[in-house]
VEXKE-996384 format. One record per residue: residue in three letters; x, y, z negated of N, C-alpha, C in turn. Coordinates in steps of 0.2 Angstrom, whole numbers, padded with zeros to 4 digits, always signed. Example, Ala and Ser with C-alpha at 12.3 -4.5 7.8 and 13.67 -1.06 7.14 Angstrom:
2
ALA+0066-0028-0039+0062-0022-0039+0066-0016-0039 SER+0064-0011-0035+0068-0005-0036+0064+0000-0039 
***
This chain:
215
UNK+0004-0006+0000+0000+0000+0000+0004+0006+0000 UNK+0005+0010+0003+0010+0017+0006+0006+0021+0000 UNK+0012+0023-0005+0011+0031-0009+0012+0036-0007 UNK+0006+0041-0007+0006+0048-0006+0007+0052-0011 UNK+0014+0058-0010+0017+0062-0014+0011+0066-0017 UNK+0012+0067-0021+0008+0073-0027+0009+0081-0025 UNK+0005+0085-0026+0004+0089-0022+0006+0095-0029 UNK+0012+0097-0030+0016+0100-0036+0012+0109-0033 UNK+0010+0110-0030+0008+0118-0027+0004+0120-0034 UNK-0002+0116-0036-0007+0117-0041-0001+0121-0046 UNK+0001+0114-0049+0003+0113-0056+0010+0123-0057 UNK+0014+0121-0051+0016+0127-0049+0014+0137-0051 UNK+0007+0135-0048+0001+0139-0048-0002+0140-0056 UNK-0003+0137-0059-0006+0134-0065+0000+0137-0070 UNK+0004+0134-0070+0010+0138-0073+0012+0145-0074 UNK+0012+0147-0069+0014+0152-0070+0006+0159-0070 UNK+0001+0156-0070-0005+0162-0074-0003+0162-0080 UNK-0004+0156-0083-0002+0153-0092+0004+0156-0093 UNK+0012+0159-0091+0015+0162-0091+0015+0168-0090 UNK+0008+0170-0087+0009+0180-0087+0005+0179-0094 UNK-0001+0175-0095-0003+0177-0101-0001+0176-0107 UNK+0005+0175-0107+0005+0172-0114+0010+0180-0115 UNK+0014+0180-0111+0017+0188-0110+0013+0194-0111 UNK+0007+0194-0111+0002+0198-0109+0001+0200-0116 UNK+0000+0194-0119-0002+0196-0127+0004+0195-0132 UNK+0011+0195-0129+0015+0195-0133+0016+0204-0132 UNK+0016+0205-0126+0015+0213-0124+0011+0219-0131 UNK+0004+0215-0131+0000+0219-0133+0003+0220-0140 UNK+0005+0214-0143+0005+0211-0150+0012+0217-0152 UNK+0016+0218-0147+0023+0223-0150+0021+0231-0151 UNK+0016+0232-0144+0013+0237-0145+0009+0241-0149 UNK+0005+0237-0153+0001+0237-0159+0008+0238-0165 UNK+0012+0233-0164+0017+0236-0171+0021+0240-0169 UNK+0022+0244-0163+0028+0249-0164+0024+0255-0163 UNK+0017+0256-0165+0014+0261-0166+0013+0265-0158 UNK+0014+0260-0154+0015+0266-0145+0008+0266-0144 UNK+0002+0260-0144-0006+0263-0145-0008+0270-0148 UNK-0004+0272-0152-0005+0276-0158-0004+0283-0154 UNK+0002+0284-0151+0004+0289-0146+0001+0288-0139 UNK-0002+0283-0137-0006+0284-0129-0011+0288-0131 UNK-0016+0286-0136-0021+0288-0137-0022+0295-0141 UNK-0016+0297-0142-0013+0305-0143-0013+0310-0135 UNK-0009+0304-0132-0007+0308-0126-0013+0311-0121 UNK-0019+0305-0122-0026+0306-0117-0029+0311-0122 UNK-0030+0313-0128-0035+0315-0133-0033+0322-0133 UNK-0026+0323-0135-0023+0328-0137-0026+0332-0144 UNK-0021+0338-0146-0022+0338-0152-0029+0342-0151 UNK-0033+0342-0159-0039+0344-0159-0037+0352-0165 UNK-0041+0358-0161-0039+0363-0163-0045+0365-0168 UNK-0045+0368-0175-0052+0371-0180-0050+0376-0182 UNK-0055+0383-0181-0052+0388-0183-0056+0389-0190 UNK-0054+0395-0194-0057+0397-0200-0061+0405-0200 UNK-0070+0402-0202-0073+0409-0201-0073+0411-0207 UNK-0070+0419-0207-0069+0424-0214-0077+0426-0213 UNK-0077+0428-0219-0087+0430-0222-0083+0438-0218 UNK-0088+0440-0218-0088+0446-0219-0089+0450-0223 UNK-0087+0457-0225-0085+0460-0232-0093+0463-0232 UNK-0092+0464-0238-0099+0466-0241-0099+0474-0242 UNK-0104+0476-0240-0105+0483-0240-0108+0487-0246 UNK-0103+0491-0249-0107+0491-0256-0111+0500-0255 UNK-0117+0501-0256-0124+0505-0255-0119+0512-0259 UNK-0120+0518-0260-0117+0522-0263-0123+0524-0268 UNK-0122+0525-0275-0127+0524-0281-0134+0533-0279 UNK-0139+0533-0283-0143+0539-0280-0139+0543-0284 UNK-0143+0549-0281-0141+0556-0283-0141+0558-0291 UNK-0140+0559-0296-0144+0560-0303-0147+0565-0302 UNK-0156+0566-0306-0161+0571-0305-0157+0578-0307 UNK-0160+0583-0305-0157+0591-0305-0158+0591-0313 UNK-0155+0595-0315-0156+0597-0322-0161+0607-0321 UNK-0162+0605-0326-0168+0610-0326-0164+0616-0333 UNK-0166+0623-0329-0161+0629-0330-0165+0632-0337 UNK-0173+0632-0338-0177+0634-0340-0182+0628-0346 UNK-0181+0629-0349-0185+0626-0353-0193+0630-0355 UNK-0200+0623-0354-0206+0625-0354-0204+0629-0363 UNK-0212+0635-0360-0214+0639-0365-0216+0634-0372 UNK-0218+0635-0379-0219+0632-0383-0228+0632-0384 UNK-0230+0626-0387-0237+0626-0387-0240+0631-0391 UNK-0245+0635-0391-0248+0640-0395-0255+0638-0395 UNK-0259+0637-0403-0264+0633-0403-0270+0641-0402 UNK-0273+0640-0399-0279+0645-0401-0282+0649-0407 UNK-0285+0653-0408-0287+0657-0415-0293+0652-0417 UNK-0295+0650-0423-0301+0648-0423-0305+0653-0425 UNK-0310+0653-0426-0316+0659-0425-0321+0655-0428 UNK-0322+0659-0435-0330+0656-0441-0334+0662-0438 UNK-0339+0658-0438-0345+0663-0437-0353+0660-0440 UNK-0354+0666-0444-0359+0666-0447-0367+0665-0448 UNK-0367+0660-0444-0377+0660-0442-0380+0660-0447 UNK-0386+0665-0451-0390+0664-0455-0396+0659-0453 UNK-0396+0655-0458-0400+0650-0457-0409+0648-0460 UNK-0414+0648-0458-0420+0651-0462-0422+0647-0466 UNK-0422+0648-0471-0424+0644-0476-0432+0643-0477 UNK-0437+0638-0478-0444+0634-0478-0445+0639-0484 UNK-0452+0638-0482-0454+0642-0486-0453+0635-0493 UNK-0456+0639-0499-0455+0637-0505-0463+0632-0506 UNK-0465+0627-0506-0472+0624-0505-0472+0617-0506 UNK-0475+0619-0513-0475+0611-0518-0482+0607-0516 UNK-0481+0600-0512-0486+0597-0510-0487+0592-0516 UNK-0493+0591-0519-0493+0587-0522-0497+0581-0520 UNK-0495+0574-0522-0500+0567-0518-0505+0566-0525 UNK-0510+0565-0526-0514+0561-0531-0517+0555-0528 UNK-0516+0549-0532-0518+0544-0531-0522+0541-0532 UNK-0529+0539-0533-0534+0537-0537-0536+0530-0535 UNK-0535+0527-0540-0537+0518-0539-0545+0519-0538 UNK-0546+0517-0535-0553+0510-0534-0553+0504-0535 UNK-0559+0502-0540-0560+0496-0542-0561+0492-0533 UNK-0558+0486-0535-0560+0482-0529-0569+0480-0531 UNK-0573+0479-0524-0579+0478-0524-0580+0471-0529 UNK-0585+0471-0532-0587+0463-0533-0589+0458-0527 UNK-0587+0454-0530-0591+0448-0523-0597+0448-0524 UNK-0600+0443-0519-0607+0442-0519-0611+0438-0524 UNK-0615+0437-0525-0616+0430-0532-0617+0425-0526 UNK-0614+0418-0529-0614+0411-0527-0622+0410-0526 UNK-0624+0408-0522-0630+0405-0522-0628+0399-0525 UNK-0636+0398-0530-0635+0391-0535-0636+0384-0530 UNK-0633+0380-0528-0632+0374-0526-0638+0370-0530 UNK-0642+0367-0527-0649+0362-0528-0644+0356-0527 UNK-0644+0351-0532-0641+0344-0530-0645+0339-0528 UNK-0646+0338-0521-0647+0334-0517-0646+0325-0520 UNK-0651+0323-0516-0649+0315-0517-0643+0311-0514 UNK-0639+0306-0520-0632+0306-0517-0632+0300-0508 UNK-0627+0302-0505-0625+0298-0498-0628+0291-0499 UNK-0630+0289-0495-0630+0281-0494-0625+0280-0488 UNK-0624+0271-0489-0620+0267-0483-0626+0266-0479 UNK-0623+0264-0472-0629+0260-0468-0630+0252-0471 UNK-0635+0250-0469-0635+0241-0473-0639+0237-0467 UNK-0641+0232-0469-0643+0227-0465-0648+0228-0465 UNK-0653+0229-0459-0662+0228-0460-0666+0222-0460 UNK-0669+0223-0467-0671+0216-0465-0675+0213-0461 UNK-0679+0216-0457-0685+0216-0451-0680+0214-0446 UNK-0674+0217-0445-0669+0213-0441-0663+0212-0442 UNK-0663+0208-0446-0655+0205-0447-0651+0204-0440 UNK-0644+0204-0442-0639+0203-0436-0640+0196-0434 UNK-0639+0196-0428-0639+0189-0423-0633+0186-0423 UNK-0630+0179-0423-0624+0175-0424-0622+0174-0415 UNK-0616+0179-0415-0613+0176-0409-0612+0171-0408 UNK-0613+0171-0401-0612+0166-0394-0605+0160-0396 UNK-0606+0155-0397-0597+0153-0400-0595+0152-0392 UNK-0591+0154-0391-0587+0150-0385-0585+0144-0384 UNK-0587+0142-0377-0586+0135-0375-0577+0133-0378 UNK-0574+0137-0375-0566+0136-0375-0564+0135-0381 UNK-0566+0138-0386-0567+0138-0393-0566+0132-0396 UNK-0574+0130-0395-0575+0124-0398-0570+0118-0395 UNK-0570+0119-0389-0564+0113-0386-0559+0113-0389 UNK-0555+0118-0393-0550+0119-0394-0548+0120-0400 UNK-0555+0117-0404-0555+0117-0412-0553+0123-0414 UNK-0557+0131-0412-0554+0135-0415-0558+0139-0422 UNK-0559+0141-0425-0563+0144-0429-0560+0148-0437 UNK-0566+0153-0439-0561+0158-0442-0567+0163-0446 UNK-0563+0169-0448-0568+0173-0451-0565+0182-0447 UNK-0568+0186-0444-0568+0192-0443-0571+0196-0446 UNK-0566+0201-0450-0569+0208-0451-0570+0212-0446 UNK-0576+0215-0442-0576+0220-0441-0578+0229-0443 UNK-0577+0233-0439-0578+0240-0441-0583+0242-0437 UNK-0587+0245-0440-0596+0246-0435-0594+0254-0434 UNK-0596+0257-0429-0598+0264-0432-0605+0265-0432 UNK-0611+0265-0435-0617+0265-0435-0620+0274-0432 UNK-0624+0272-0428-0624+0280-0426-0633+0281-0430 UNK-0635+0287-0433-0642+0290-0435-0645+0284-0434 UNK-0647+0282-0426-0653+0279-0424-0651+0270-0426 UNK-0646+0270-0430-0646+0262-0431-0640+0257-0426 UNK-0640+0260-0421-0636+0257-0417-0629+0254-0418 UNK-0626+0251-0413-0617+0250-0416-0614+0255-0410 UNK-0611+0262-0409-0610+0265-0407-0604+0261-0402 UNK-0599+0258-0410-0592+0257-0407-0590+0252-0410 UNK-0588+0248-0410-0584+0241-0414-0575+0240-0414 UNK-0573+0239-0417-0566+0239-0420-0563+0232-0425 UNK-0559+0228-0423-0557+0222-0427-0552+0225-0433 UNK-0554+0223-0439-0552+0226-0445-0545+0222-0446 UNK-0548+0215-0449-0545+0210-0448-0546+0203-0444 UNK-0541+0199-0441-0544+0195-0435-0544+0188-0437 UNK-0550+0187-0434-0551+0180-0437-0543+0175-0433 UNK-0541+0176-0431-0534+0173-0429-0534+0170-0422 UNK-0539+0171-0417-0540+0169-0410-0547+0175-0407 UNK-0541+0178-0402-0545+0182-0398-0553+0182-0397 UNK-0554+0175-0392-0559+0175-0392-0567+0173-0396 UNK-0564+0172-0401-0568+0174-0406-0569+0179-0409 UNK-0566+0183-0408-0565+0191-0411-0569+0195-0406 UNK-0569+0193-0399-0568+0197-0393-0577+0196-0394 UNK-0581+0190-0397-0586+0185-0394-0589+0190-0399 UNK-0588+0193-0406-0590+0196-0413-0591+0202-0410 UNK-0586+0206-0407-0588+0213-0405-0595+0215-0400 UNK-0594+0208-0393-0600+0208-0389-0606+0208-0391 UNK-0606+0203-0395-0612+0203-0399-0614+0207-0405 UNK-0612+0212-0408-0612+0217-0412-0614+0225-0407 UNK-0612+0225-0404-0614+0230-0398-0619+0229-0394 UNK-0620+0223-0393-0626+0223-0388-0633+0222-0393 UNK-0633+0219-0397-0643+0216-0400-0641+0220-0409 UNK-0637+0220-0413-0636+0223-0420-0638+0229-0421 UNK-0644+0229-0428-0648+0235-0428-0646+0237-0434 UNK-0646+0243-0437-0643+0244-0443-0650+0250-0448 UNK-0651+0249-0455-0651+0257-0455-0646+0261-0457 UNK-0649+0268-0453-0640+0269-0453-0640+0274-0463 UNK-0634+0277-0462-0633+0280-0470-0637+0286-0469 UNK-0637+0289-0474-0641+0297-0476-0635+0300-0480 UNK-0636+0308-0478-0634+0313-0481-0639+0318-0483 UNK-0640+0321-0489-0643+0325-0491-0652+0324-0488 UNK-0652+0316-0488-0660+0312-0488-0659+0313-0479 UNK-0654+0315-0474-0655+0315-0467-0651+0308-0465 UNK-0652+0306-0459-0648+0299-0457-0640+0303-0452 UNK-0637+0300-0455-0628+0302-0451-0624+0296-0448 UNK-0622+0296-0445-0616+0292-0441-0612+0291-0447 UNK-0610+0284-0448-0604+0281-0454-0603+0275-0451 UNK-0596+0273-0454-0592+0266-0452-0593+0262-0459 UNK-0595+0256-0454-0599+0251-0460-0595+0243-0459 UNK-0594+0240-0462-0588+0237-0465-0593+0230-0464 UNK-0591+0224-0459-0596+0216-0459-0593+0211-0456 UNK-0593+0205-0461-0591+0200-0454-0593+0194-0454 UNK-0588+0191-0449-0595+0187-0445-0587+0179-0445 UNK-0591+0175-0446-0588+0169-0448-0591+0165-0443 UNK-0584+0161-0440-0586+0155-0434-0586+0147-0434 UNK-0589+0145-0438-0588+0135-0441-0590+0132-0432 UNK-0586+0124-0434-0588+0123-0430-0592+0119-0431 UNK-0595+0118-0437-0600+0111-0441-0606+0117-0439 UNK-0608+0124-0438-0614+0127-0435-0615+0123-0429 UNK-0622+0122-0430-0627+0122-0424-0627+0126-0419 
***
């Protein structure tokens, strides 16, 4: 098998790039320590020039004038004369008023007209010709085992009537209480009380008890 010679041009070529650069930075590396960077960069830069600004002087004002002095000194104060003057002044005549006082008895009152003593007040009461009617008991009531005693307040008017009803004390269940005033208003007769033998309007004091062992 024939050998073909090796082609040394490369290596030749190869060589000697590797040899500028190694130069290159052995170059750079002396130039940084013998300070020559230092003076290139002097050379292109050149020196830098600063100048110094002085203030300017101050300007000092020249003080004012002092006021004129005066040659004459003012006159001195001189107070006026005073002057008394004598007005005659008229004297009142001489005139003794006298006040007299004279008490007056105060009048007498009137005489008291004698008072008749009348026959004393009655309460209204129960008539016997018609006694009061026993409320309606309520169904709900009685289903519900309730039962009790109310006082009620009547206002009885002249004519006997029950004007107005009012729960004094409560039998303990509304309507029971409710069922007493209904029936007190509607059918209850009363006579009513007197005053000086006349009949008047008075609040009369009754009550009305709910069993359930009633009929």
């Amino acid at each position: 098998m024939p050998y073909a010679p090796a082609d040394t041009s490369f290596f030749t070529r190869r060589s000697l790039v590797f040899i500028l650069i190694v130069l290159l930075h052995v170059g750079l590396g002396w130039a940084l320590n013998s300070g020559l960077s230092h003076r290139v960069v002097q050379v292109f830069t050149g020196p830098i020039e600063t100048r110094m600004i002085e203030e300017a002087p101050k300007v000092e004002e020249p003080p004012p004038p002092p006021p004129p002095k005066l040659t004459e000194a003012p006159p001195p104060f001189v107070p006026p004369p005073e002057l008394a003057i004598d007005i005659p002044m008229d004297t009142p005549p001489a005139t003794a008023i006298t006040q007299t006082t004279q008490q007056v008895p105060p009048p007498q009152p009137p005489p008291q007209p004698v008072q008749q003593a009348g026959p004393p007040p009655t309460p209204p009461r129960i008539d016997p010709r018609r006694p009061p009617t026993k409320p309606e008991y309520p169904a709900a009531s009685r289903r519900a085992g309730e039962e009790g005693t109310v006082v009620l307040e009547l206002y009885i008017l002249p004519n006997g009537r029950v004007g107005e009803a009012r729960v004094r004390q409560s039998s303990g269940y509304p309507r029971l209480d409710e069922a007493a005033i209904r029936e007190a208003k509607r059918s209850w007769r009363f006579i009513p009380g007197t005053e000086n033998g006349k009949p008047v309007a008075m609040w009369h004091a009754t009550k009305v008890t709910f069993s359930l062992t009633d009929g």
